[in-house]
PAMI-368213 format. One line per 10 residues: number of its first residue (from 1); their letters; for each residue x, z, y of N, C-alpha, C. Coordinates in steps of 0.1 Angstrom, whole numbers. Each point is the difference from the previous one (the first is absolute). Example, Ala and Ser with C-alpha at 12.3 -4.5 7.8 and 13.67 -1.06 7.14 Angstrom:
2
1 = AS = 132,78,-57,-9,0,12,9,0,12  -4,-7,11,9,0,11,-8,8,11
END
This chain:
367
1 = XXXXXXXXXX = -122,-105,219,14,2,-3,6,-13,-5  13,-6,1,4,-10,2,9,2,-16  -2,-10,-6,11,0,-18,13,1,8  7,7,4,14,-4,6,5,7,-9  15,-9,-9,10,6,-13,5,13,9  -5,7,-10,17,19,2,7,-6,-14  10,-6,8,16,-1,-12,4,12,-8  -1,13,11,5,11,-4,-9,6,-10  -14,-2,-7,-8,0,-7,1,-3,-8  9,-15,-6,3,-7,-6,10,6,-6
11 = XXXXXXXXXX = 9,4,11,13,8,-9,4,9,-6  -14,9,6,-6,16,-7,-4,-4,-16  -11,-8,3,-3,-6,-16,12,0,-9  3,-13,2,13,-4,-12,11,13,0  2,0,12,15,18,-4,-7,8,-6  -12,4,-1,-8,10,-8,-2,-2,-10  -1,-15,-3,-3,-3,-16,13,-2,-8  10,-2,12,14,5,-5,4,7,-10  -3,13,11,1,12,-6,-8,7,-8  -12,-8,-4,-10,3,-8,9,-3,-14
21 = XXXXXXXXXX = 1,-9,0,13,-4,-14,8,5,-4  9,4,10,9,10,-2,-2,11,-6  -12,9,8,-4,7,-3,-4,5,-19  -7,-15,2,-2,4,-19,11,-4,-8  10,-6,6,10,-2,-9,8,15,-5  -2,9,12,5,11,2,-7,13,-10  -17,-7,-1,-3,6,-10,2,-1,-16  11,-5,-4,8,-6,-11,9,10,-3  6,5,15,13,10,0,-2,12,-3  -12,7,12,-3,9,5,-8,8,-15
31 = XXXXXXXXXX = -2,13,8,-10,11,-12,-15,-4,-1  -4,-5,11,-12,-1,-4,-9,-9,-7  -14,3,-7,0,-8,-12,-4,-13,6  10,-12,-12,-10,-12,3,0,-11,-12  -2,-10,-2,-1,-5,-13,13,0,-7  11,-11,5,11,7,-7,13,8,7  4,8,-7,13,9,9,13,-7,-5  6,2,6,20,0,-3,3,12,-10  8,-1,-6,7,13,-8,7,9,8  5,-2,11,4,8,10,-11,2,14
41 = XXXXXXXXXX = -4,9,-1,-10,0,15,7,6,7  3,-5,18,0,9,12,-7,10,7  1,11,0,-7,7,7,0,2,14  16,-6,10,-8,-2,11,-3,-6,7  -2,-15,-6,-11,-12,3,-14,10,2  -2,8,-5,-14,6,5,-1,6,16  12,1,9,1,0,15,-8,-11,5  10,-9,2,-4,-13,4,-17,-8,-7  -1,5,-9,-9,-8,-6,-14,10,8  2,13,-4,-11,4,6,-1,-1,15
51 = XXXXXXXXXX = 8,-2,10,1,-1,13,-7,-14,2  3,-15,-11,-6,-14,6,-18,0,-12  -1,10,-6,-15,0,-3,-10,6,9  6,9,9,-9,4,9,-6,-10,10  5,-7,3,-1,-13,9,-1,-15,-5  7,-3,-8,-4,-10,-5,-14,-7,-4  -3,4,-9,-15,-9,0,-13,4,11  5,12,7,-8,2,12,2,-10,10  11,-5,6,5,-10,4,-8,-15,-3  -1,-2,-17,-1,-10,6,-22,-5,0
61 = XXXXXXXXXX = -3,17,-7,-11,-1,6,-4,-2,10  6,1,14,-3,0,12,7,-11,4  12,-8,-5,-2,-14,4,-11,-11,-3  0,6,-11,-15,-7,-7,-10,-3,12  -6,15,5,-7,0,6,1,-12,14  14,1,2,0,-6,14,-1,-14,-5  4,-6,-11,0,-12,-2,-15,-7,-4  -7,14,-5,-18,-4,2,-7,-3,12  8,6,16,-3,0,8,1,-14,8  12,-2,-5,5,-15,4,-10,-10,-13
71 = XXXXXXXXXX = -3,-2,-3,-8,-7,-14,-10,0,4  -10,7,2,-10,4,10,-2,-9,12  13,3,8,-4,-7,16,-6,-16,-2  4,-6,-11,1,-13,0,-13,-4,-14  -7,9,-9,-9,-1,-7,-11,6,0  -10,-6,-8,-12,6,-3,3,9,-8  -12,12,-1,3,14,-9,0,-7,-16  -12,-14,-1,2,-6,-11,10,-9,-7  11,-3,11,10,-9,-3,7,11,2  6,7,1,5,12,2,0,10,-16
81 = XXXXXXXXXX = -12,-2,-5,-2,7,-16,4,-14,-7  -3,-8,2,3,-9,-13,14,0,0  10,-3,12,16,-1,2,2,8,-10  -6,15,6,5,10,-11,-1,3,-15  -9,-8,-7,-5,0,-12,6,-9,-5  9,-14,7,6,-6,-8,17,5,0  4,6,14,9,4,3,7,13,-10  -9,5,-6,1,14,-2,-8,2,-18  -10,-7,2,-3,6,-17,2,-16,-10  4,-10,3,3,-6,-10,16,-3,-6
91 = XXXXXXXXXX = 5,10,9,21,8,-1,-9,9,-8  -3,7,-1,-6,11,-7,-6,3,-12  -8,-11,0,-6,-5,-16,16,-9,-11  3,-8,12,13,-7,-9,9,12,-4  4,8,11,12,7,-4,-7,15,-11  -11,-2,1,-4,10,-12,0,-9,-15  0,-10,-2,-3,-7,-11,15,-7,-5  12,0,13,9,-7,-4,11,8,3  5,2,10,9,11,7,-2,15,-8  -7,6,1,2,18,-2,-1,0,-19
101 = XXXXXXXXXX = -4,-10,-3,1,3,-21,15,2,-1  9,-10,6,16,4,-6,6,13,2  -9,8,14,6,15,0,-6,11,-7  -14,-6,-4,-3,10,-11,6,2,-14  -1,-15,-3,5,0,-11,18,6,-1  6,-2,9,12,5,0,-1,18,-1  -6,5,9,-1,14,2,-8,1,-17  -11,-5,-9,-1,5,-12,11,-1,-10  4,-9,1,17,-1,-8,10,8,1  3,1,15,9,18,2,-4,8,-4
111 = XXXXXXXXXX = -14,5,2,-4,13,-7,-3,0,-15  2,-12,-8,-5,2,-15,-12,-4,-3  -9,-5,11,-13,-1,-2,-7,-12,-8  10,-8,0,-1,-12,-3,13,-6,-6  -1,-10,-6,11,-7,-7,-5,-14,-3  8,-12,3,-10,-15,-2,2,-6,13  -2,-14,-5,4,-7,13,-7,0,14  -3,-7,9,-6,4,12,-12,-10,-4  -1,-9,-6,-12,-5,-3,-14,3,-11  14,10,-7,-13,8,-8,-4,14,2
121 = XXXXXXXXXX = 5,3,16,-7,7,7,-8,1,13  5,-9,2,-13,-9,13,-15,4,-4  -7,-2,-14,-11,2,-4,-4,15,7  8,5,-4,-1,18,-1,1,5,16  5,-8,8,5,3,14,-21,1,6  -7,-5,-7,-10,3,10,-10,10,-8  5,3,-8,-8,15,-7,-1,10,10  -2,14,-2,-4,5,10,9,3,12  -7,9,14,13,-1,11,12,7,0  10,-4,5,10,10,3,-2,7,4
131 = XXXXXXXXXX = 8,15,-6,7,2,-7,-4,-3,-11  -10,9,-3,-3,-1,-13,-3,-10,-10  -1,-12,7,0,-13,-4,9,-5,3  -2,-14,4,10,-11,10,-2,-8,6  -13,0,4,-7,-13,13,3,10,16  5,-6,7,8,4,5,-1,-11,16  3,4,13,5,-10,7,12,7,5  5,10,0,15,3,0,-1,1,18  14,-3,3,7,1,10,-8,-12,13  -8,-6,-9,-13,-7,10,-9,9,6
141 = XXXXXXXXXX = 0,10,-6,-12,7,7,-6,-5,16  13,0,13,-3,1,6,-11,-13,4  -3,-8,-6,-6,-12,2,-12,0,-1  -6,13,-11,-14,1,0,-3,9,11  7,8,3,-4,9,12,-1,-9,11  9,-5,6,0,-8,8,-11,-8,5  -6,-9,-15,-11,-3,2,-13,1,6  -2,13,-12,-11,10,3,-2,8,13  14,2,9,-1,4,12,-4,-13,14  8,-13,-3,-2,-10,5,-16,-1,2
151 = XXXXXXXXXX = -7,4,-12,-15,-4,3,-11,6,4  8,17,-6,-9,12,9,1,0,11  11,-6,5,3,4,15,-1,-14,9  -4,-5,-5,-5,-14,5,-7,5,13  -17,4,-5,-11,3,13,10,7,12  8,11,-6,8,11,12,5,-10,8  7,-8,-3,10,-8,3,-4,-11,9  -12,-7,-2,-5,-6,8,-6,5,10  -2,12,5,-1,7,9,9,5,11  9,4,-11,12,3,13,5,-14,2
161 = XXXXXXXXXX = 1,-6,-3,8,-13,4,-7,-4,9  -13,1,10,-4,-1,8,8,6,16  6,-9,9,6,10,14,-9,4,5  -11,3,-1,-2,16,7,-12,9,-9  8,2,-10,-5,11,-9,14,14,3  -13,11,2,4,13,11,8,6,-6  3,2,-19,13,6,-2,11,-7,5  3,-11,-2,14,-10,6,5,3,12  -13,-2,10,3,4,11,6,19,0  -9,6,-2,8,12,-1,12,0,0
171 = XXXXXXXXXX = 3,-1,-15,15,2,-2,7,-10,4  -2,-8,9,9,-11,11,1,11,10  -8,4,7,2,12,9,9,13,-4  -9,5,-14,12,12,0,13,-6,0  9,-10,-10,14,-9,-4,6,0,14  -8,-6,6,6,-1,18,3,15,4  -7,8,1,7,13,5,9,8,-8  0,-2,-15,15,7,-5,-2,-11,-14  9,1,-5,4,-8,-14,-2,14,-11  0,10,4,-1,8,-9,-17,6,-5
181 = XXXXXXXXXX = -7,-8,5,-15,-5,-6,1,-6,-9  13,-4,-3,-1,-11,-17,0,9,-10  0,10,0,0,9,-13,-16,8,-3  -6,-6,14,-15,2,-8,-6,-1,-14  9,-17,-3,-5,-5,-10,4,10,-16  9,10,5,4,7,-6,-9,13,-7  -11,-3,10,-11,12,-7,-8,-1,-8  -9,-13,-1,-6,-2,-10,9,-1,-12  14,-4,-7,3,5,-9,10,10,-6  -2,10,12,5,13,-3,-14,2,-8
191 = XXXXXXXXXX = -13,0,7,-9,7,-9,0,-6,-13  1,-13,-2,-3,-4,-11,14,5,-11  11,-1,7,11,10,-5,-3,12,-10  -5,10,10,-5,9,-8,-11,4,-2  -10,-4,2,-11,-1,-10,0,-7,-14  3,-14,0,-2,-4,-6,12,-5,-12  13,2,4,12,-5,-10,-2,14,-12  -2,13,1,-2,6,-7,-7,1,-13  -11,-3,4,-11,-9,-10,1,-9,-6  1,-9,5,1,-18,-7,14,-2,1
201 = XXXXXXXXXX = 6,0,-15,14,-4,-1,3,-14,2  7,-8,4,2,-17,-2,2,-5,-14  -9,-9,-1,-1,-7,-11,3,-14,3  -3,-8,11,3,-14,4,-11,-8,-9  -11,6,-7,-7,-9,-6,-18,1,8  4,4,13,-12,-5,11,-5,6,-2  -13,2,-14,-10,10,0,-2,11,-4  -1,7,10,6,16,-2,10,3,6  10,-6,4,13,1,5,-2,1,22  -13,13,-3,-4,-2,15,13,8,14
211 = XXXXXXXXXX = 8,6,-3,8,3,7,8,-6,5  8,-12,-9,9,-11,2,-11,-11,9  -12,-2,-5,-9,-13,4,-1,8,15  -6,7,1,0,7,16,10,0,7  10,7,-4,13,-3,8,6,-10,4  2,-10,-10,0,-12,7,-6,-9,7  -11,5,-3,-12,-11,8,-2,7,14  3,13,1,4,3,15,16,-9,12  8,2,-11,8,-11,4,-1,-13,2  -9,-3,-6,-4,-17,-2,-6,-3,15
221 = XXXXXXXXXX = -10,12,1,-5,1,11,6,1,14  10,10,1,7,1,8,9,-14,6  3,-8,-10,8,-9,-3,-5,-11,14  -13,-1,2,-8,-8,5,-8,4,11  -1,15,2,0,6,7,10,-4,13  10,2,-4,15,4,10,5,-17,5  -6,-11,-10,1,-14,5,-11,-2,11  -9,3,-3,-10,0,8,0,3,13  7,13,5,1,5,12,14,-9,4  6,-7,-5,11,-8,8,7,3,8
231 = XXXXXXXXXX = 7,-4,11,10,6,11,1,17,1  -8,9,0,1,12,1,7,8,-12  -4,-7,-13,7,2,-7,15,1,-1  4,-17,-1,15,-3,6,7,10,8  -7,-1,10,9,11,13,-1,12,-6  -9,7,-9,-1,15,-3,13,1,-12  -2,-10,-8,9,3,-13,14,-5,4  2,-8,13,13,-2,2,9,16,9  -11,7,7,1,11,7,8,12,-11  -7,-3,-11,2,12,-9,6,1,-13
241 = XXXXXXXXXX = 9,-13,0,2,-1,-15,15,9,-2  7,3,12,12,6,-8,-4,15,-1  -14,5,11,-2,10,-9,-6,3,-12  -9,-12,-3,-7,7,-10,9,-9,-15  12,-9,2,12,6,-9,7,9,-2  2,7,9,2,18,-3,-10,9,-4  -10,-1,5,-7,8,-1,-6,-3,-18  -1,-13,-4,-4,-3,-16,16,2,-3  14,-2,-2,11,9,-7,2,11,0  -6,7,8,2,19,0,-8,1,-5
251 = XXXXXXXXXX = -20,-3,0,-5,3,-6,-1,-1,-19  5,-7,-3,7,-3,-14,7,10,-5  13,3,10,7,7,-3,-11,15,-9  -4,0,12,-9,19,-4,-13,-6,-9  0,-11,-4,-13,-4,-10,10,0,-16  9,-8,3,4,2,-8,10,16,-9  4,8,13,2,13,-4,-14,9,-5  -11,-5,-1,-12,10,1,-1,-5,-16  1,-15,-4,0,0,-11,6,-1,-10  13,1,0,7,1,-11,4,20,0
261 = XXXXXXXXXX = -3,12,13,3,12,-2,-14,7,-5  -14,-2,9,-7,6,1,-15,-10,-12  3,-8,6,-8,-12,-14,-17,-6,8  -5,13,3,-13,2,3,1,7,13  -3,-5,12,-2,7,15,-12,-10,5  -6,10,7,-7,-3,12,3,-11,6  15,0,3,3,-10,10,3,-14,-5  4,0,-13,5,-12,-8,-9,-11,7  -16,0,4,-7,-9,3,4,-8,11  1,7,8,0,0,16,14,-4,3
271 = XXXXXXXXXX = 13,2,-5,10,-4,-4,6,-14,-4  -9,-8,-11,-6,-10,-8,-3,-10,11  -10,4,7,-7,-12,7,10,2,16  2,9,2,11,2,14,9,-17,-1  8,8,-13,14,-14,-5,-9,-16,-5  -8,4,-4,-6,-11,-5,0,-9,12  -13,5,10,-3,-9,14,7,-2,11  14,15,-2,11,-5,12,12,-9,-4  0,-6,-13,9,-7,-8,-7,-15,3  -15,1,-7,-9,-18,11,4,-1,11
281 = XXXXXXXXXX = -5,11,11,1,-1,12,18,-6,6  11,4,-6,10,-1,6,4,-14,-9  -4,-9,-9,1,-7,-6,-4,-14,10  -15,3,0,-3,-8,5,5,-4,19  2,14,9,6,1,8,17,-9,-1  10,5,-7,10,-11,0,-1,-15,-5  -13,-4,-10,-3,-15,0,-1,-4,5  -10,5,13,-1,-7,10,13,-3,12  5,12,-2,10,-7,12,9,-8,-10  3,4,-12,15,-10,-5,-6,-14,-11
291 = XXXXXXXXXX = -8,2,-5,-8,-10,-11,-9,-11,5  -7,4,14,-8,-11,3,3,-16,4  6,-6,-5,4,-14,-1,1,-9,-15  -6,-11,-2,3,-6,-3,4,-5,-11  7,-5,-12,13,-6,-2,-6,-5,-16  9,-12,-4,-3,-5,-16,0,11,-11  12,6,5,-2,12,-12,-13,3,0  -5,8,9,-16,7,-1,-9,-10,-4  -1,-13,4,-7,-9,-4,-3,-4,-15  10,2,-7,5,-3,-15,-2,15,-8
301 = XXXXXXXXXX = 4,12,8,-4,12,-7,-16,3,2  -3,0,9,-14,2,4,-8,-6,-10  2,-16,-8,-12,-6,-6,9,7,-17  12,6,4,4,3,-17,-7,11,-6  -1,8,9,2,15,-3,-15,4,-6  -15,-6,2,-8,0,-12,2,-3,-14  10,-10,-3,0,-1,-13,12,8,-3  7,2,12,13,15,-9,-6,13,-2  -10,0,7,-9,12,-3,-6,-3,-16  -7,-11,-2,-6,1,-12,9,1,-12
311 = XXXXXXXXXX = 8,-10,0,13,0,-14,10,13,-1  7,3,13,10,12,-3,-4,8,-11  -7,10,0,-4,13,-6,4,-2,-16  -6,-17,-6,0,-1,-11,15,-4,-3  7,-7,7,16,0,-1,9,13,-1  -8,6,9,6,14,-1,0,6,-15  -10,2,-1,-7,5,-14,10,-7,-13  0,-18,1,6,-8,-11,14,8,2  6,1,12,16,-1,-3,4,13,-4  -9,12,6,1,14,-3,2,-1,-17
321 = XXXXXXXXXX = -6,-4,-3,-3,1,-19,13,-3,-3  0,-10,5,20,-4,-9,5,6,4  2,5,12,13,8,5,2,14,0  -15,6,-3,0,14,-3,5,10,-12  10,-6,-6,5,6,-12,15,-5,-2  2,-11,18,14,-2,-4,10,9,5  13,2,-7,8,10,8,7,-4,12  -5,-11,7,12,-7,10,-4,12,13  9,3,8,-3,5,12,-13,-1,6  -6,11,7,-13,6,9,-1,-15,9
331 = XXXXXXXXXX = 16,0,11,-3,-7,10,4,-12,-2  0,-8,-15,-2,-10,-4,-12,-7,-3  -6,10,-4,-14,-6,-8,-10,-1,14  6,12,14,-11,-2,8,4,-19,8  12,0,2,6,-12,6,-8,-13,-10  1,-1,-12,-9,-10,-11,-13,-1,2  -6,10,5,-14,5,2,-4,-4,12  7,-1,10,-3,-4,13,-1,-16,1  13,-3,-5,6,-15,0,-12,-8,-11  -1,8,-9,-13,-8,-9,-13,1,6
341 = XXXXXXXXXX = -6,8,4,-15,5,8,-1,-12,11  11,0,11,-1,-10,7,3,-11,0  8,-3,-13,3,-16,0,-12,-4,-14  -4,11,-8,-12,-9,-8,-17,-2,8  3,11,13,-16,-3,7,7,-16,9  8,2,4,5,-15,9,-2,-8,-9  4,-4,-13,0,-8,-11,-13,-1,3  -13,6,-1,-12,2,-3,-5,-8,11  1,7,11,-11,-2,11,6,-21,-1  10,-1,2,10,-13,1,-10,-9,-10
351 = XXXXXXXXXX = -1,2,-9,-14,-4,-13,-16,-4,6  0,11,2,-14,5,7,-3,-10,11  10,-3,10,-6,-6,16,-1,-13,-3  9,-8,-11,-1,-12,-6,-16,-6,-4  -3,10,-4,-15,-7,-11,-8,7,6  -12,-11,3,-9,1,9,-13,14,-5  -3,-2,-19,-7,13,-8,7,11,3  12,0,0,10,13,1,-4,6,19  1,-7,2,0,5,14,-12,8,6  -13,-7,-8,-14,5,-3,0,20,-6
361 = XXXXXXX = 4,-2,-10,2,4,-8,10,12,4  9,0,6,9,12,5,-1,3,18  -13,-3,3,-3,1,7,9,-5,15  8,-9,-1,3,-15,12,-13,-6,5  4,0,14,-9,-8,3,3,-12,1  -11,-9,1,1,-18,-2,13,-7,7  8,-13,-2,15,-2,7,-6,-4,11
END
C-alpha cells in the first residue's frame, strides 16, 4: 500500500478536535457533572451534546486507526513503537506533571476542598488517585489508551497490512457488491455493547475500564481495517453516505426518545451503535467527496491541533473558575469561553512550534 495523503482525514481530525472543545466548553453550561459549572446551567445543550458524544471519540478512534495504517506502510513494527512512545507518552508524562495540576487544583477550590495557593498544592496533587485523590491524567486519557492499543495491535496489524491476507480480500469483495456490508463492523460492538457496557462502567483510567478499552480498540481496529481495503471502500462509502445520514438522524431520533421516556430498553443498544456508525459512515463519505484537497489552512491546523488538544481542557477549567459566579449573560460567558479556549491554545501551540524541547515535549515532530 502506497503512504498517499487522505486530506479528508486530516480534516476529520482537526473538525473533531473542534468540536471536541466545544464540546467541553459546553460542559461548563450544561447539567452534566464536570469540574467546574456556570451558576446558570442549560438543559438543552444536553440534545446536541448527547447526539456529538455518540460519535465523536469513536471517530477519531478509527482515524487513528487509519493513520496507523498509513504509519505502518512506510515503517518497521519497531520504528513504528518507538514514533509512538515518543509521540504519545512523553505529552502524557508532561501534561500529567504540568498541564492537568491547574484543573485540579481549581476544581478543589470550587468545592471547598482546598484553600492556598497553586504551589502549595502541587505537593498534594500526587497523593492518592482521582477522585479520591488528585493524580490524575484528566482529559488526556485518550493518549494512554491509544498507546496501549498502538502496541497490542501492532502483531494484528502487521498482518493485515499484508495484500493478500484473506480477510481484506473478503471484504474488498463483499464492499464491491453492496456498501451496505459496511455495517458488519457494526457487530462486534453491538456485542460488546451489550454485554459488556452493563458491567464495566467508564472510568478512563485503563485498568479496569474494560468496556471503554474494548470498544475502542475495536474501532482503532476497524480504523485500519477499512484503510487497508482501499478503493472498495471509497466507492462503498461514497455509495451510501446520504443514506446512512439519515438512517444515523432517525436513528437518534428513537434513541434518543427511548431515553429520556422509557430510560432502560432492549433497544437503547442497537439504536446507540446504528447512529453512532451511520453518523462515521456518512462523515467520512462527504469528506471525501468535499474535503479531500489540500490547503495551508489544513497544513497549519493539522500540526496545531495536538497541542490544542493537550492545553484546552485546562483553559477551560482556568476561565470556568472566574466566570462561574459572574452575573453577566449565559451567551456571554459562552462567546469569552470560545474566544479564550481558542485564542489561549493558538497563543500556546504558537510557543510550542518555536522551541525545539517544546516541540519534543508536546508531541511535534522535528522542523
Amino acid at each position: 500500500m502506497k503512504s498517499m495523503r487522505r486530506y479528508d482525514i486530516d480534516w476529520i481530525r482537526v473538525l473533531v478536535f473542534d468540536l471536541l472543545i466545544i464540546f467541553h466548553i459546553g460542559m461548563f453550561f450544561n447539567t452534566w457533572d464536570s469540574q467546574v459549572k456556570n451558576n446558570i446551567t442549560i438543559q438543552w445543550l444536553a440534545y446536541p451534546m448527547q447526539f456529538s458524544s455518540l460519535w465523536r471519540l469513536p471517530i477519531l478512534f478509527v482515524v487513528s486507526g487509519m493513520g496507523t495504517r498509513f504509519a505502518l506502510s512506510c515503517r518497521t513494527s519497531g520504528q513504528y513503537i518507538k514514533e509512538r512512545f515518543i509521540r504519545l507518552f512523553i505529552p502524557l508524562l508532561v501534561g500529567i506533571l504540568v498541564i492537568v495540576p491547574p484543573q485540579v487544583y481549581v476544581e478543589r477550590l470550587a468545592d471547598g476542598d482546598f484553600s492556598g495557593s497553586f504551589w502549595a498544592f502541587y505537593p498534594h496533587f500526587f497523593e492518592p488517585i482521582y477522585p479520591k485523590g488528585n493524580l490524575s491524567w484528566h482529559h488526556l486519557w485518550f493518549l494512554p489508551y491509544l498507546l496501549v492499543m498502538s502496541i497490542v495491535a501492532t502483531p494484528l496489524f502487521l498482518k493485515l497490512r499484508r495484500d493478500n491476507n484473506v480477510f481484506s480480500q473478503w471484504l474488498r469483495q463483499r464492499f464491491t457488491q453492496s456498501p451496505y456490508y459496511l455495517y458488519l463492523f457494526t457487530i462486534p460492538l453491538l456485542v460488546v455493547e451489550t454485554t459488556m457496557e452493563p458491567i464495566f462502567p467508564i472510568t478512563r483510567a485503563l485498568m479496569g475500564d474494560w468496556y471503554a478499552f474494548v470498544y475502542y480498540f475495536l474501532l482503532f481496529i476497524s480504523g485500519f481495517v477499512l484503510i487497508t481495503i482501499g478503493q472498495p471502500f471509497w466507492k462503498a462509502i461514497d455509495k451510501i453516505k446520504g443514506i446512512a445520514l439519515l438512517a444515523g438522524l432517525v436513528s437518534f431520533q428513537i434513541l434518543w426518545w427511548l431515553l429520556t421516556t422509557i430510560d432502560s430498553h432492549v433497544l437503547i443498544p442497537i439504536f446507540k451503535i446504528l447512529t453512532m456508525w451511520s453518523i462515521i459512515l456518512a462523515i467520512f463519505g462527504y469528506s471525501a467527496k468535499y474535503l479531500n484537497k489540500d490547503s495551508c489552512i489544513l497544513k497549519y491546523r493539522n500540526e496545531a491541533v495536538y497541542p490544542f488538544y493537550i492545553i484546552h481542557y485546562t483553559i477551560i477549567v482556568l476561565m470556568g473558575f472566574w466566570l462561574m459566579n459572574d452575573p453577566m449573560p449565559v451567551f456571554l460567558k459562552f462567546l469569552i469561553m470560545i474566544v479564550g479556549t481558542f485564542g489561549g491554545s493558538w497563543l500556546f501551540f504558537e510557543i510550542v512550534k518555536r522551541v525545539w524541547f517544546l516541540r519534543l515535549l508536546f508531541g511535534l515532530k522535528k522542523n
